[in-house]
N, C-alpha and C positions, 0 to 999 in steps of 0.2 A: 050816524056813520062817521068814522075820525077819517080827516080829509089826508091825502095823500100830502107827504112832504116831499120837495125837491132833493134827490139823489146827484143831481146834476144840471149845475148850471152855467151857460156858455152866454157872454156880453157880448158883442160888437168884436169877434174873432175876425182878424184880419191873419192872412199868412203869405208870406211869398219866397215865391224859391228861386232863386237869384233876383235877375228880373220881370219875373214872370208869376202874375199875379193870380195864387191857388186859389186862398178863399175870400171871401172881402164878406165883410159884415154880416160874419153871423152870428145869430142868436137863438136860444132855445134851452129847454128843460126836460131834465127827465126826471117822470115822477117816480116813487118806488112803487115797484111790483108790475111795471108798465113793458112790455116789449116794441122799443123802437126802431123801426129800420130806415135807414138812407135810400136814397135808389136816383143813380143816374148814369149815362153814358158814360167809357172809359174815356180818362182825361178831364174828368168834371172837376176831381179834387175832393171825393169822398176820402180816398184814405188820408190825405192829408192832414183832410179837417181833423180824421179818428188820433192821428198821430200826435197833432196840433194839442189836444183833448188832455191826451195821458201823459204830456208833458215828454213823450220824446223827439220832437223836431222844437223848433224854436218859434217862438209867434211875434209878429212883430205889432200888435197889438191887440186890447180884447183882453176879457177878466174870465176864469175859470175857475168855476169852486165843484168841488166832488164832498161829501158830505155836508155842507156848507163851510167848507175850510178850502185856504187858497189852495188850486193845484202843485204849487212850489214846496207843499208840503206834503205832498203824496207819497214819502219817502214810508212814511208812518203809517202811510196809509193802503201801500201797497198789496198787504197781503189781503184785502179784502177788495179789492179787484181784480178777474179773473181777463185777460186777455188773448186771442187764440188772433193770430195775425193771417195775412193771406198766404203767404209763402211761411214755413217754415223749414228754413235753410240747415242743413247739418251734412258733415258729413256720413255718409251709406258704410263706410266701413268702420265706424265708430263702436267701441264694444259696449253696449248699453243696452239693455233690455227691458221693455216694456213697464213693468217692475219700478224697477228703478228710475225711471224717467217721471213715473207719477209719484214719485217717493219725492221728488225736487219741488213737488207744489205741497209739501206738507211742512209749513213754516211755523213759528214761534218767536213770540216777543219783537214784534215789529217784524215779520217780514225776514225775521234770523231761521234760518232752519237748525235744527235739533235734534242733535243725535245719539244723546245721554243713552243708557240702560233704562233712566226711566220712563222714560217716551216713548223706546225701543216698538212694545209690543201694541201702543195706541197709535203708533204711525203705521204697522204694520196689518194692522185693523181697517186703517180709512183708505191705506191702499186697494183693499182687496175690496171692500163695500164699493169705492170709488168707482172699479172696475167691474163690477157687478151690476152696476145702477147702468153702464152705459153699453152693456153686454159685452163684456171686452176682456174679462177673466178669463177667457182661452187664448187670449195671447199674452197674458202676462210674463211669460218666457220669450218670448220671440225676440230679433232682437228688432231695433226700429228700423233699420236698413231694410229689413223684409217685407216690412209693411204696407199693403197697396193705400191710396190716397185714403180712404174710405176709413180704413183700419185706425189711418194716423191720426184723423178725424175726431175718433171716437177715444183714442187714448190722449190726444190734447183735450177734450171737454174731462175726460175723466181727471188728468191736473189739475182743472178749473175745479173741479168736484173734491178733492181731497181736502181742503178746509174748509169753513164755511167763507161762503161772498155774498156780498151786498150787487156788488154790479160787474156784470160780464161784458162784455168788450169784443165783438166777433165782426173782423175787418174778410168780408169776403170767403167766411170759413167752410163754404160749401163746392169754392172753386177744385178743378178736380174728381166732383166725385160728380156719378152717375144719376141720371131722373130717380132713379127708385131710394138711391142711397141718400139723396136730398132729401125726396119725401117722410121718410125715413126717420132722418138727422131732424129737422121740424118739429117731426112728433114727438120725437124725445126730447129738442129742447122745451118743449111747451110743456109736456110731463114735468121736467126738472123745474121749468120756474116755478109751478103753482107748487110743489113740494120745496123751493128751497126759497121761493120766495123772492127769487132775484130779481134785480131790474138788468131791461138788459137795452144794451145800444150797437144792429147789426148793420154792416153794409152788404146790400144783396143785389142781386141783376133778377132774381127770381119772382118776378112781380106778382105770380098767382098766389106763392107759397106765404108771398110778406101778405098781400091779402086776407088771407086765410089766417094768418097766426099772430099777425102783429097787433097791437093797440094802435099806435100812429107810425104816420110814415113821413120822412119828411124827406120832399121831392130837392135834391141838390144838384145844382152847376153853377158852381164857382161861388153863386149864391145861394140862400136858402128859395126856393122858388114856390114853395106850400109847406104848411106842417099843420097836419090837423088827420083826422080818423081817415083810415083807409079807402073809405067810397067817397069821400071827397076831396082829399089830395090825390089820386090815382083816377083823377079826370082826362076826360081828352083833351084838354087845352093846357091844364096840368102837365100833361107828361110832353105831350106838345112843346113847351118851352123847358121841359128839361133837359129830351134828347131831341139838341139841336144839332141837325144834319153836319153840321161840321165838324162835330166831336167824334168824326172815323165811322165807329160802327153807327149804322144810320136809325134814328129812333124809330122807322116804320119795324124793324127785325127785333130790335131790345125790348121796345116796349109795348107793340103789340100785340105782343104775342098773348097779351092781357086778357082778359075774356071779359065784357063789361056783363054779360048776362048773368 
């Protein structure tokens, strides 16, 4: 069996945002075809780290390779990673329909998108399979302002979908929607990786659903605190020092809600 290769690898990531120290010394790997999720209290410094990662916040120490190439070089490398962030900010009165919003994740030649005649009808191809694969063909007219969380959810993975990726990137991408629409979202992301092959790296609060679908998980506050397969980083002394009562919302409500059985 040919061993998994590193899609991502994270040295001794330190980060701070002013004076205020997010992440301190982390480390870790993602292998391909692996589904990885984060998981800890708000305020821990999950999204940071993710930001830290993709090269867009600044790190003030710590090495970072995504294909085994330095992150500094991700420029080249952009278009084969897919990222769906936690907020995605726009404005509601913006004339843009569903359509065309997944038409802007169908790039060429580094990361250049392409709008030749020749391309015309093979972009207009992956758009509509894109949105097929994530059930979402019945809003490809809509415009994105109309769209409930859920909707928008599903036409951001579909972006992710219109090229091929190597690694997906989902900071929080289930905040907003509903228990069922979660469960849902899950299932089709876990359909989509074993079909597209992705690796993927998510931050989640949903600790039964990372249970259930993830490969590893790696328990974070401010440091890494576990990383290792789901019944063993998602211990009770595990999660215990993750969500520490002072991080607001309190770890008995975040993380218990776990089911150990």
């Amino acid at each position: 069996m040919k061993e998994r290769s590193p899609i991502l690898k994270v040295e001794n990531l330190t980060v701070y945002q002013g004076k205020h120290l997010a992440v301190r010394d982390a480390s870790f790997e993602l292998l391909a075809g692996t589904n990885t999720a984060i998981v800890g209290a708000n305020g821990a410094g999950k999204s940071t780290l993710v930001q830290a990662i993709l090269n867009l916040i600044k790190r003030d120490s710590g090495k970072i390779k995504v294909f085994d190439r330095p992150i500094e070089q991700l420029k080249s490398l952009r278009a084969q990673i897919g990222y769906m962030p936690q907020n995605f900010i726009f404005d509601r009165s913006f004339p843009i329909c569903v359509r065309e919003l997944v038409g802007m994740g169908w790039v060429k030649n580094q990361g250049i998108a392409i709008f030749s005649r020749q391309h015309h009808h093979q972009r207009q191809a992956a758009i509509t399979q894109a949105l097929r694969r994530v059930s979402g063909y019945h809003l490809q007219h809509r415009a994105i302002g109309t769209l409930s969380g859920g909707e928008l959810k599903r036409v951001l993975l579909a972006y992710c979908l219109v090229m091929p990726r190597k690694l997906l990137v989902l900071d929080e991408a289930f905040a907003g929607v509903d228990v069922q629409g979660t469960a849902e979202f899950y299932q089709l992301l876990d359909q989509l990786k074993q079909e597209e092959d992705w690796t993927i790296l998510q931050v989640s609060h949903d600790i039964n659903m990372v249970s259930h679908y993830c490969d590893r998980v790696i328990c974070f506050n401010q440091t890494i605190i576990a990383d290792d397969a789901p019944i063993a980083a998602l211990s009770q002394e595990n999660l215990l020092a993750t969500y520490n009562p002072t991080m607001g919302k309190t770890w008995q409500q975040e993380a218990f809600n776990f089911n150990y059985n």
